[in-house]
C-alpha positions as CSV (number, residue, x, y, z in Angstrom):
1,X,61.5,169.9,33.6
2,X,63.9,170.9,30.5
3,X,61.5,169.9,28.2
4,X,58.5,172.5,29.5
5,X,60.6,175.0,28.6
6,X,60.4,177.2,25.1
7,X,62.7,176.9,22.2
8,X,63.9,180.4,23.6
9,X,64.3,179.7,26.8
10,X,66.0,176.1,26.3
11,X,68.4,178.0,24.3
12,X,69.3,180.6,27.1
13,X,69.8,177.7,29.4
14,X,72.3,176.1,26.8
15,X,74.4,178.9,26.5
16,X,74.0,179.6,30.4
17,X,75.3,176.5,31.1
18,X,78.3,176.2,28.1
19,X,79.8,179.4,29.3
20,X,79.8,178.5,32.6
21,X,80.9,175.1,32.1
22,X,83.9,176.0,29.9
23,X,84.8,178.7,32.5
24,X,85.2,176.0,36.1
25,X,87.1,173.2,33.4
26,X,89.7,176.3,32.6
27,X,90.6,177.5,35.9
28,X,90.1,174.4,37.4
29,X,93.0,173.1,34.9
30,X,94.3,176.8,34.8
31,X,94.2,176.8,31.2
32,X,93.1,180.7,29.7
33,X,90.3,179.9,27.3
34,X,91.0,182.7,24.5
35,X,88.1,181.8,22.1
36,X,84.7,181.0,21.9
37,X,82.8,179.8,19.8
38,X,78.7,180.4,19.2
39,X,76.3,178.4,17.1
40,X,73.2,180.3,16.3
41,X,70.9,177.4,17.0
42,X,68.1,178.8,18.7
43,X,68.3,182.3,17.5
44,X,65.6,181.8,15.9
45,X,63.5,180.8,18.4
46,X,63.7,183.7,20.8
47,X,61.5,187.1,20.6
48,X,63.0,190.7,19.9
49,X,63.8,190.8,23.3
50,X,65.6,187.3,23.3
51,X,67.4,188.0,20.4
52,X,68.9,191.9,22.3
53,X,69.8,189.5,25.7
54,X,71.4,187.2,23.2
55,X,73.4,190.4,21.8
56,X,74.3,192.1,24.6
57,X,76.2,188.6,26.3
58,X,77.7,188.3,22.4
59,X,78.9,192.2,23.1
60,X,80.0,191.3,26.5
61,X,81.8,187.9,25.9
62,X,84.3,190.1,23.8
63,X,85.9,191.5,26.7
64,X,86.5,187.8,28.1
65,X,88.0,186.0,24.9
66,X,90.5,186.9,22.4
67,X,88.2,185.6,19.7
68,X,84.5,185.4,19.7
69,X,82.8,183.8,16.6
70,X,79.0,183.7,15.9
71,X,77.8,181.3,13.0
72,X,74.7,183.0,12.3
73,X,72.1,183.4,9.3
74,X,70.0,185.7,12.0
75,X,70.4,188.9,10.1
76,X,70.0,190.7,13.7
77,X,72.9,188.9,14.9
78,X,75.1,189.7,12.0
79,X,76.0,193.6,13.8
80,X,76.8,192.6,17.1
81,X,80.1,191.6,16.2
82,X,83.0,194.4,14.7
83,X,84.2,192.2,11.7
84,X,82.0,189.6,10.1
85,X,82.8,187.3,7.3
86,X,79.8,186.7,4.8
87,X,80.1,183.4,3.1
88,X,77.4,183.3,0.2
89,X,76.6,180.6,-2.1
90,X,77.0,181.2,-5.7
91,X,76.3,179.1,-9.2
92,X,80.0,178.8,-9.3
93,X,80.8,177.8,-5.6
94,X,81.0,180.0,-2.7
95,X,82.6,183.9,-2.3
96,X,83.6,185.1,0.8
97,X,83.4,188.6,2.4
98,X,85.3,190.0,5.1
99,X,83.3,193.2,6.6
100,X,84.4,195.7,8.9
């Protein structure tokens, strides 16, 4: 069952199955799907190793999509992408950074 499964592992499964999901609705309506989008929920929960698989499909998923964004607080994460945009709280609202 889903549930016997680690925080980890539950997560890999997740993304497993949203990528693969998004890519039969597109061709089967034959619709290009030029973004994607990635929530780091779960991150967190995977080992060094985990976090590296989670990486490397971030790395590769650039050659698929126009536009890949990862919302992430995972300071590993935060490199495996060539531009990021650091949005940090402040007393006097929010700043935004655009790295490259």
């Amino acid at each position: 069952p889903y549930e016997d499964f680690s925080g980890g592992e539950q997560f890999r499964i997740n993304m497993a199955l949203r990528l693969g999901l998004a890519r039969v609705l597109a061709d089967r309506e034959g619709v290009p799907v030029e973004f994607c989008f990635v929530d780091e929920g779960g991150i967190g929960s995977l080992d060094p190793a985990g976090v590296a698989a989670v990486k490397d499909v971030i790395a590769a998923l650039q050659s698929e999509f126009r536009l890949v964004l990862l919302v992430s607080h995972i300071p590993d994460c935060q490199d495996c992408l060539p531009v990021q945009i650091n949005v940090k709280a402040g007393q006097d609202g929010s700043t935004i950074e655009v790295a490259a």
